[in-house]
Phi, psi and omega in degrees: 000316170300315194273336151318334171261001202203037185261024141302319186302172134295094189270158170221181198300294210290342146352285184280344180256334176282002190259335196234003188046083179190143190305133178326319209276301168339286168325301187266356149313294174328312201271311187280311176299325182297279217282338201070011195231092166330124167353292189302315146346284195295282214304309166314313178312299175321300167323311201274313175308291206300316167307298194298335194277338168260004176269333196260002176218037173219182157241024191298154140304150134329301199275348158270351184252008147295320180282339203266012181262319200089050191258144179284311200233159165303311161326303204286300193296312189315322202295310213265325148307314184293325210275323189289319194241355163087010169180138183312143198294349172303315192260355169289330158292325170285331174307328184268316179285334181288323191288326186271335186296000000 
């Protein structure tokens, strides 16, 4: 739940551990048996859902919707994006407008 609310933020281990009161190594013991995803996973998925929802029903920018993701750069996201969907958000956005056309 925390990190669903706050994946926007700069998040960190100890962030998130101190939010749920548990030692870090603790947390992502946890957190990877419950989910099957390392902290770090999950919080990109999350990030990565929001990206795809704002690339197909906005016009922000890259660079606003990095921020508004918790991406540091346009760059980072675009990187982590292409490695998740096989292609950059620019052409995954003209690929959703050739569709609605």
């Amino acid at each position: 739940t925390y990190i669903n609310e706050h994946y926007a933020d700069e998040l960190s281990l100890d962030d998130i551990s101190v939010a749920v009161n548990l030692s870090k190594f603790h947390m992502c013991r946890i957190f990877k048996d419950i989910t099957g995803a390392t902290i770090a996973e999950y919080l990109n998925n999350v990030r990565l859902t929001k990206i795809h929802s704002l690339l197909v029903n906005t016009n922000e920018s890259l660079g606003v919707i990095a921020s508004q993701t918790g991406f540091s750069s346009s760059v980072n996201l675009a990187r982590v994006f292409k490695k998740a969907y096989g292609v950059s958000p620019s052409e995954f956005r003209k690929l959703q407008y050739e569709k609605q056309a």
